[in-house]
N, C-alpha and C positions, 0 to 999 in steps of 0.2 A: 490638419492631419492629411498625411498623400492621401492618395485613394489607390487600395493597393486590389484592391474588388475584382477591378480590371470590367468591372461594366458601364464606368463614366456614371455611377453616382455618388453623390459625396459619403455615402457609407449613413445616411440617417437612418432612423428606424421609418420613417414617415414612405422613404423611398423602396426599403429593402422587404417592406411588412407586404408590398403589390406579391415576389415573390413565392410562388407555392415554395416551400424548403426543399420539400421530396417527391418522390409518389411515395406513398402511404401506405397502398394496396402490397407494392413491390416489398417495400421493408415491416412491414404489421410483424414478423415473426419477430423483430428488433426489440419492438414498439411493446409487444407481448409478453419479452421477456423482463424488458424493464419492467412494468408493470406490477410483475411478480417481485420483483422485488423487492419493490416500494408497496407491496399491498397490507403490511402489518406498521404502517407508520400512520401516525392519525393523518387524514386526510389536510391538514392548513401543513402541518410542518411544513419547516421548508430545508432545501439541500440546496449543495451545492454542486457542478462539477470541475472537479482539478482539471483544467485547461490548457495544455501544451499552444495547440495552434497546430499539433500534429494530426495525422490523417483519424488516427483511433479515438482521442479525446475528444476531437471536433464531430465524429460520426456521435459519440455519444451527447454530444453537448445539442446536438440537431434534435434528436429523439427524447433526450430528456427536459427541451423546451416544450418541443410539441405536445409529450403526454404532461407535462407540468400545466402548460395552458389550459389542457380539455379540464384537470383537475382544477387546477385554482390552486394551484400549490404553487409558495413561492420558491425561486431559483435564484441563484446564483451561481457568478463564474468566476472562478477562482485562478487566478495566472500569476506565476512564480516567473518572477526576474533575478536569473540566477550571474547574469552579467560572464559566463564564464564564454560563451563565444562571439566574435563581432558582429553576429545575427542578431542579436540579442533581442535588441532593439527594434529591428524591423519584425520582428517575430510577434512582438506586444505591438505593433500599427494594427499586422493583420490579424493579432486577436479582435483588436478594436472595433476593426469592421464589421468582422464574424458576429461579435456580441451585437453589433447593431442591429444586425440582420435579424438575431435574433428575438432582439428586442428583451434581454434579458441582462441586469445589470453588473457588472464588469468590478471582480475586486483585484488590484494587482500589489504584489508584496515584494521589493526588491531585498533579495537577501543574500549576504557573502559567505562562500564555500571556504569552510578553512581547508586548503589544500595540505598544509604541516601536520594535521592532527595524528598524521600516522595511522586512520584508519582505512587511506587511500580515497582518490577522489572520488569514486561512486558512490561507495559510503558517506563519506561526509556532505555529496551533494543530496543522497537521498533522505539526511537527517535531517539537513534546514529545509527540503521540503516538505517532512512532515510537522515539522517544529512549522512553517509557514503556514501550514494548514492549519494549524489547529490555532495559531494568531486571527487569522482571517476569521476561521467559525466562531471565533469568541467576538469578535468584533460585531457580526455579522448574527449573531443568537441562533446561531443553528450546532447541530455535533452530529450530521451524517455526510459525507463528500462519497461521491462517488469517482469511482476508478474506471477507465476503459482498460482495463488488464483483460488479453483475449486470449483463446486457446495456444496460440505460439506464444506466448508468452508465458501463461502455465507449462508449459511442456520444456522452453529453457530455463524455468526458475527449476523445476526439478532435475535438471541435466546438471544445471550448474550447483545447487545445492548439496548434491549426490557427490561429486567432483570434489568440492568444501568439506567432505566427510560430516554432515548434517543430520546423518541417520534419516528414522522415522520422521522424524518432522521436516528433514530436509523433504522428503518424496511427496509428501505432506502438499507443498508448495503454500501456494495462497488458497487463502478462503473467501468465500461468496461473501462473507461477514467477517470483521474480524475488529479488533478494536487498536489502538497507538494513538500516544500524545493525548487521550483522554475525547478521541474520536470515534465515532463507527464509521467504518470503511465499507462500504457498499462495492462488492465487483462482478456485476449482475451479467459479465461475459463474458465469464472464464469458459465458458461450453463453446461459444460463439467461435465461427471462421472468421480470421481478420478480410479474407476475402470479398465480404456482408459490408464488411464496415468501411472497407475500400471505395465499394460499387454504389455505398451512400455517398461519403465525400464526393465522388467523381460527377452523381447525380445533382448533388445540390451545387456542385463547381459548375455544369454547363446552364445551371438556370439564372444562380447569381453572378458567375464569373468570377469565383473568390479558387481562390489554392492554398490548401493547408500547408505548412511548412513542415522542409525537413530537415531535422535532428542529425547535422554529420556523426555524431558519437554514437549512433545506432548502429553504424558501421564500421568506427574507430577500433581495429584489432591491437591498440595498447587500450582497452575497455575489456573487461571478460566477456560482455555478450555482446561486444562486435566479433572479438575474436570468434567465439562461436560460431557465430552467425557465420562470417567470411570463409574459414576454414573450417571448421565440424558438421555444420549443418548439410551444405551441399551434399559430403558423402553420405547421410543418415539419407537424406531424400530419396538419394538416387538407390539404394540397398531396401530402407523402408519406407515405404512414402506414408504409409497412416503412422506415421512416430509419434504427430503431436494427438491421434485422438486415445494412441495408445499409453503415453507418459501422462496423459487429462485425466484417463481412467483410474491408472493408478495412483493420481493425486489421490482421486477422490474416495478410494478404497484403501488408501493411509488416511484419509480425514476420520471414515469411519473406525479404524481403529483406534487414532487419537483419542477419538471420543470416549469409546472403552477404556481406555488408557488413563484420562482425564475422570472417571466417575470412579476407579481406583485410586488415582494420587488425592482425590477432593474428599474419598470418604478415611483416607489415613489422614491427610491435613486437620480433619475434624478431631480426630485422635489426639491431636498434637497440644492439646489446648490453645488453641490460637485464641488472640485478643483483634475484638474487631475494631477495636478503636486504634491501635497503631499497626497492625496487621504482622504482630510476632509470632511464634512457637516456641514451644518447649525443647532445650536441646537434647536432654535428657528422655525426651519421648520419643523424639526422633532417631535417637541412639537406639533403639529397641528395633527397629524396622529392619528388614534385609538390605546389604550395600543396592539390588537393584529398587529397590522401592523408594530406599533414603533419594538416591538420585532424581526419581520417577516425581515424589511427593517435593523437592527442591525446585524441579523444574519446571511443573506445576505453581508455586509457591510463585517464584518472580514473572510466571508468567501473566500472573493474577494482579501484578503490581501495576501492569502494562506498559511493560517495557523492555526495547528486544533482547531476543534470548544470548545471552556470551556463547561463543564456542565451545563444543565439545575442550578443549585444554585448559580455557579458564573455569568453565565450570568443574573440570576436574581437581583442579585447585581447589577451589571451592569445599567440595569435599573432601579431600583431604586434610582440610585446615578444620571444619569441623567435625571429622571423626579423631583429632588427635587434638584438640582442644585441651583437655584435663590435661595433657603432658606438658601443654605451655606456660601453664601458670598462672594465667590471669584470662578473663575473658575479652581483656584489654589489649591482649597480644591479635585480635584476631583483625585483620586488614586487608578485606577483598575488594577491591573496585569495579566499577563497572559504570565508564560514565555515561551519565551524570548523578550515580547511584553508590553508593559501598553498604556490603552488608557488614552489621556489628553486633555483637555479644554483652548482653548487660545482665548479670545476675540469670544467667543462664540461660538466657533468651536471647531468639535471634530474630535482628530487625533489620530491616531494609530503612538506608536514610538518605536525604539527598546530600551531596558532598557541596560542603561550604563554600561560595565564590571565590 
């Protein structure tokens, strides 16, 4: 393997373990927050972190070795070969190193983007990474991956969300916790300045002489959060500079209404007669609910399936089809998709099934 380190050693763990990673002292706030996050997991579990080889995954992949160490918890690192740019390659060398360094074991999963699928390629690249992820953790006996998702990041998922007409849940953004693909998603810094996380990578670059890589599609404006980024951001800075701690807050004060929101649709769900064994409802009881609650208790419903939420137009559909149900004639008429899911009507119950190969 080159040695892409750029310190003249061969990238072993023997060599790169001499080493300190970081200063300690300087990032403990880091080190503190993970921490928190990981402190209601039994102490062996083990996690993983999804591994770009960029500067944010790699900041976290540093801090979540070290505090993994002190703990005796196991780690792993998880790297998605998505083959979509001629980096590709050299990208997974200098994961390779990285992981050396860290002494922490290295899973990689090459996997192809359907660019056709018509959900556009973001989407479809961010689905086989989580479809990858959740490969890897089954492989590997674990179901928590941790995200470096940081405060600019929270703050463009709700710009863009907002934008997507996403409503509530768009402002919502991402959660510290959240579940997909039958995973828990750890994102222990969504509060965090990527600035922290920068000034770690830059730390531990002049000790080992390694350099994260970078992602041209961060800045690709045929992407929506390059475009952002290149054209929208600049102006919000330059008129508001605290935009991102202000659009974080508001995540986080839609999260808490979610919640409210969520203990409403889960105590009508109960209502519904749902079966726990195939996880239907009554359509018939759900016909009784007001249009906003039917939607509220729907939305809630697939969300529970774990699996992402369709758009405001299909969901609407959605509803449509089962408030006019009885006028079609058969519960056999009813034909919603959402892949790789369709919901369908049997004897007056509505189920969520997966769609046949």
């Amino acid at each position: 393997m080159p040695d892409l380190s750029g310190s003249g050693e061969s990238g072993s763990a023997s060599g790169a373990l001499a080493v300190e990673l970081f200063d300690r002292q300087q990032f403990a706030e880091l080190t503190r927050t993970l921490s928190h996050s990981l402190a209601n997991l039994p102490s062996q579990e083990p996690v993983a972190v999804a591994l770009s080889g960029g500067a944010d995954s790699s900041a976290l992949a540093l801090i979540a070795a070290d505090l993994c160490k002190s703990q005796a918890r196991p780690l792993y690192l998880f790297h998605i070969h998505h083959g979509l740019f001629a980096e590709a390659d050299e990208w997974l060398r200098r994961v390779e190193v990285l992981a050396s360094h860290l002494d922490a074991p290295l899973v990689v999963k090459h996997v192809e983007v359907q660019t056709d699928s018509g959900k556009g390629i973001e989407a479809a690249a961010r689905q086989a990474r989580y479809e990858a992820l959740s490969s890897m953790s089954a492989e590997c006996k674990l179901n928590v991956v941790l995200l470096a998702h940081h405060r600019q990041d929270q703050a463009e998922t709700v710009l863009l969300r907002l934008l997507r007409g996403a409503g509530v849940q768009g402002l919502a953004a991402m959660r510290t916790e959240s579940q997909r693909e039958g995973l828990r998603l750890f994102r222990p810094w969504l509060d965090v300045d990527r600035a922290e996380m920068l000034a770690l990578v830059s730390d531990f670059g002049r000790r080992a002489g390694w350099l994260p890589v970078a992602d041209p599609s961060n800045a690709d404006p045929r992407y929506a959060r390059g475009a952002l980024r290149r054209d929208v951001l600049p102006a919000i800075q330059a008129h508001w500079p605290a935009w991102q701690q202000t659009l974080a807050r508001h995540a986080r004060q839609a999260q808490d209404a979610i919640e409210v929101l969520d203990e409403v649709a889960a105590s009508d769900l109960e209502g519904l007669d749902p079966d726990a064994n195939d996880g239907s409802f009554s359509l018939k009881l759900w016909r009784l609910l007001s249009p906003a609650r039917q939607a509220l208790v729907l939305r809630y419903w697939i969300q529970k399936q774990g699996i992402a939420m369709p758009g405001d137009r299909k969901l609407n559909e959605l509803l449509r089809q089962l408030r006019q149900l009885h006028q079609m004639g058969s519960d056999r008429d009813l034909l919603w998709r959402h892949d790789p899911y369709s919901v369908r009507c049997r004897q007056a119950r509505v189920f969520l099934e997966p769609n046949s190969p």
